[in-house]
C-alpha positions in Angstrom: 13.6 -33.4 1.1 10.3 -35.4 2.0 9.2 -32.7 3.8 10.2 -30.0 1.3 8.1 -32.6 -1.3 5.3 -32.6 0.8 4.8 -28.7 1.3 4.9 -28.2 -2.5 2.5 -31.0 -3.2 0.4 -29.1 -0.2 1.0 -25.6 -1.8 -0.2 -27.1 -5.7 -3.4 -28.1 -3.9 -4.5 -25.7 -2.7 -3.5 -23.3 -6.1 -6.1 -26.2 -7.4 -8.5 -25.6 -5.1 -8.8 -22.0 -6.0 -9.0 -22.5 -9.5 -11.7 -25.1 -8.6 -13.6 -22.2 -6.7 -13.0 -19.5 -9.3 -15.6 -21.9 -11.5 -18.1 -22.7 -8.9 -19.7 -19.6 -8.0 -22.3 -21.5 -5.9 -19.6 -23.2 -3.7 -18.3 -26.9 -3.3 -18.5 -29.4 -0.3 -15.7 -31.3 0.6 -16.5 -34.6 -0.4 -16.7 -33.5 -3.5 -13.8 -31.6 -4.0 -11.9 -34.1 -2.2 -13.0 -36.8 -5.3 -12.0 -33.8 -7.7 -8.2 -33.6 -5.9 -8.3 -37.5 -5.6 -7.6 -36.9 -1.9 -9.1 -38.2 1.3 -11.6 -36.1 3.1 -9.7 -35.0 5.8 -7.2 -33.9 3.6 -9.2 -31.4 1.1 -10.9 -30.2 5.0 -7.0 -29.5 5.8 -6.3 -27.6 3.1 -9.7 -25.7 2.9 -8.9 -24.9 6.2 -5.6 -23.5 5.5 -7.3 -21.2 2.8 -9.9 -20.3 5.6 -7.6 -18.8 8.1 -6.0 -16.9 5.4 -9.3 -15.4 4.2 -8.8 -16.9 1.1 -11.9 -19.3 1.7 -15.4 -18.9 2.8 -18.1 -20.9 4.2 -21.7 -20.7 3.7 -23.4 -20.9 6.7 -26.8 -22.8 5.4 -25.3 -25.5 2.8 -21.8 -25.5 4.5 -20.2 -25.1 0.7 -16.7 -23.7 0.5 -16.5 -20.5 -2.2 -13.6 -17.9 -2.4 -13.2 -15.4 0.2 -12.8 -11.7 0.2 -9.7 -11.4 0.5 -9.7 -12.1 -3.4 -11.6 -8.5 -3.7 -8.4 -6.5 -1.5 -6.5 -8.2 -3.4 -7.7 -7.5 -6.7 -8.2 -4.2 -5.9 -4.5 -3.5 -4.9 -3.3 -4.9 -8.3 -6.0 -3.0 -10.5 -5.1 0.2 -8.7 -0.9 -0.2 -9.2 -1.9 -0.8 -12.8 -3.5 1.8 -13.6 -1.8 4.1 -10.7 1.2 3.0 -12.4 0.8 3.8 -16.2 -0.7 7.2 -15.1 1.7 8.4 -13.1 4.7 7.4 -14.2 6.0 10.3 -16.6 5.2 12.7 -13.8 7.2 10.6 -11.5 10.2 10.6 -14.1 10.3 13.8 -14.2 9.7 14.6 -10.7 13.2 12.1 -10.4 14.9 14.1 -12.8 13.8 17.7 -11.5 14.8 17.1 -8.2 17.7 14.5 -8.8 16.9 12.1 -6.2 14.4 9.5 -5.5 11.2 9.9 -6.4 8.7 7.4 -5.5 4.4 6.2 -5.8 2.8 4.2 -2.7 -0.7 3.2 -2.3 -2.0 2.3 0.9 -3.0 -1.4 2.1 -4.5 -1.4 5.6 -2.3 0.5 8.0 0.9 0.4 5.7 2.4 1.3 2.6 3.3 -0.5 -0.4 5.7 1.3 -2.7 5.2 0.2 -5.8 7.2 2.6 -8.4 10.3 4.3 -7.7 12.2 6.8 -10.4 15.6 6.1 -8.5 17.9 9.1 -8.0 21.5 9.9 -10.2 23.8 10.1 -7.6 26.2 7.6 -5.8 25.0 8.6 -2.3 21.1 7.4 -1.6 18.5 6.3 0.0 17.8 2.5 -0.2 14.1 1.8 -1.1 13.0 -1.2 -3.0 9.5 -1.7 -5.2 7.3 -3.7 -2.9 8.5 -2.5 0.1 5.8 -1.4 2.9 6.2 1.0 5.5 3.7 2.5 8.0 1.6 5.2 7.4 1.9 7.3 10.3 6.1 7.9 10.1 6.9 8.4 6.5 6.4 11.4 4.0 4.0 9.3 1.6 2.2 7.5 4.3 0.8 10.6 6.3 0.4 12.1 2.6 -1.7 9.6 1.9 -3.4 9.0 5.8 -4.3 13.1 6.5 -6.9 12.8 3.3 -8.8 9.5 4.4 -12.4 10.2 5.5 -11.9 11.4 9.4 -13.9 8.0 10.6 -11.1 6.0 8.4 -8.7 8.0 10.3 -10.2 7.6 13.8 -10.2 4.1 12.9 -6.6 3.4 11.8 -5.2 5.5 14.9 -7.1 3.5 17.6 -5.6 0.6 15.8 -2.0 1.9 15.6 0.4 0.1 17.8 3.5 3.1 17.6 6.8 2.2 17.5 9.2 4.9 18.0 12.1 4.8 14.9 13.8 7.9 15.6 13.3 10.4 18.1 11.1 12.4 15.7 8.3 9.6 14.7 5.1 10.7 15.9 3.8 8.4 18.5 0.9 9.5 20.1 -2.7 10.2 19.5 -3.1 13.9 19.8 0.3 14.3 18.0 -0.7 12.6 15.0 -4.2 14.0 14.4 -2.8 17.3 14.9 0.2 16.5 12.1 -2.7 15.6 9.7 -4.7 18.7 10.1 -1.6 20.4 9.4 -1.2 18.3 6.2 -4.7 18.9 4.7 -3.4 22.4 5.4 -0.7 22.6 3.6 -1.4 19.8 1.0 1.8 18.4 1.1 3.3 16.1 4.3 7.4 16.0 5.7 9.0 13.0 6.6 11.8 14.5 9.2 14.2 11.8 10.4 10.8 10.0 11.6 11.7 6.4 9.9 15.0 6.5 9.1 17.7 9.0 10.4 19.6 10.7 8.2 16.6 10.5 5.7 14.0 13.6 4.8 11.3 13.4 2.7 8.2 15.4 1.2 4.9 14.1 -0.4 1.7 14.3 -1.4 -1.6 12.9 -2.0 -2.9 11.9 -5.4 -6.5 12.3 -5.3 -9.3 10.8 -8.1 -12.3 12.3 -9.8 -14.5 11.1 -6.6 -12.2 13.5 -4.5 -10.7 10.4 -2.3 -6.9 9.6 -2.2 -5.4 6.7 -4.0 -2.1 7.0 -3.7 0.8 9.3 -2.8 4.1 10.7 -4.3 7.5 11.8 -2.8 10.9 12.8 -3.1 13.6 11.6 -0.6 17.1 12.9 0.3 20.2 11.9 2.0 20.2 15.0 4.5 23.6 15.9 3.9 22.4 17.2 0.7 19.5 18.9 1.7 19.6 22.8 2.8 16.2 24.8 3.0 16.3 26.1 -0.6 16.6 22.7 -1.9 13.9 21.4 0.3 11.9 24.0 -0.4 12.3 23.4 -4.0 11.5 19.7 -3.7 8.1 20.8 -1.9 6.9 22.8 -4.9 8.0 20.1 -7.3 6.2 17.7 -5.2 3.0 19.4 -4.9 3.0 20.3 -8.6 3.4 16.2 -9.5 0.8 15.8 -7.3 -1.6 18.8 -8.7 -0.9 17.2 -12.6 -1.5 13.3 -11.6 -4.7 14.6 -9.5 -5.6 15.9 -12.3 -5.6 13.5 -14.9 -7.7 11.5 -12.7 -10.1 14.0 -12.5 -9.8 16.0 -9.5 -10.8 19.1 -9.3 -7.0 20.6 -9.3 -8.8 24.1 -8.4 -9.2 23.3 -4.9 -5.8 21.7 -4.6 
């Protein structure tokens, strides 16, 4: 229980020292933030070292103050975008739910993964399990390469020399030339297919949701038990799909002419 104490007592410091930073624009050194906390020296260094690693702290090279590090900005950006994501896309995502019947969902991507962060769940007893929250990688699932196929092509470059692929199923994607060719054939098409390549038994379609400076900010799809899915339904799910994502493009201001 001392322990546990301790770790709280640790973890409401350093919430303090962030508030302290929010307020001091110009940075603080440790001596005095340390007489701020009413802790010894080596103790606010700790814990502003803590922050550090985390990229939750900064240090300025010429007066060695401490101010708040960028990871604030990813951060901030990923909440202001599910925000606003959210509220705009959330009728279309009801009804894209309801059309199809089964689970309809919004992502947004945060550095080589997904974060689903809405979900319009589907009716019946038999479905897939899918939680707000959840992340998943780009390059297997429906949303993700929905989402990864309309990044700029040095973006793209980029995230596939830093993929490490793990194989799910016998259908994920896991090498180079594979993938870049699965993309073209996404910007082709407009619309991406998850097929068994994250979880068996598990098919998916999505798309891109693109904003009025033509770049993608987040992705829709539909996913089905398979045992419910012949090619006329799937089908059917595509063109639902890639209407939701025509509408919610859109309202942000896409061109929808060149969808």
């Amino acid at each position: 229980m001392k322990t546990k104490g301790k770790t709280v007592q640790s973890v409401d410091r350093a919430l303090k020292i962030i508030e302290i930073l929010k307020d001091r624009p110009k940075g603080i050194g440790v001596t005095e933030l340390s007489n701020i906390l009413e802790v010894s020296k080596s103790t606010a260094h700790r814990l502003l070292m803590s922050l550090y690693n985390a990229d939750f702290v900064r240090q300025d090279r010429e007066n060695e103050k401490y101010l708040l590090g960028l990871r604030f900005i990813e951060l901030g950006e990923i909440v202001s975008n599910e925000l606003d994501i959210k509220e705009i896309v959330y009728p279309y995502l009801h009804k894209l739910g309801n059309v199809t019947g089964e689970t309809a969902h919004l992502a947004i991507k945060n550095k080589n993964e997904i974060i689903y962060i809405d979900k319009i769940e589907s009716p019946k007893t038999i479905r897939m399990f899918s939680t707000i929250g959840k992340r998943a990688p780009l390059y297997c699932t429906g949303v993700g390469k929905a989402i990864f196929a309309f990044l700029p092509e040095s973006e793209i470059i980029n995230i596939i020399d830093s993929i490490d692929f793990v194989k799910y199923t016998e259908n994920t994607i896991v090498t180079k030339k594979e993938m870049l060719k699965e993309l073209e054939n996404i910007r082709n098409s407009r619309y991406a297919i998850d097929d068994e390549e994250h979880e068996l038994g598990i098919k998916c379609a999505a798309a891109p949701i693109l904003n009025y400076n033509n770049e993608v900010v987040a992705g829709i799809s539909v996913a089905s038990p398979i045992m419910r899915l012949n090619d006329e339904k799937f089908n059917n799910i595509i063109k639902e799909v890639l209407n939701a994502s025509k509408s919610i493009s859109n309202a942000l201001g896409y061109n929808v002419n060149t969808l």
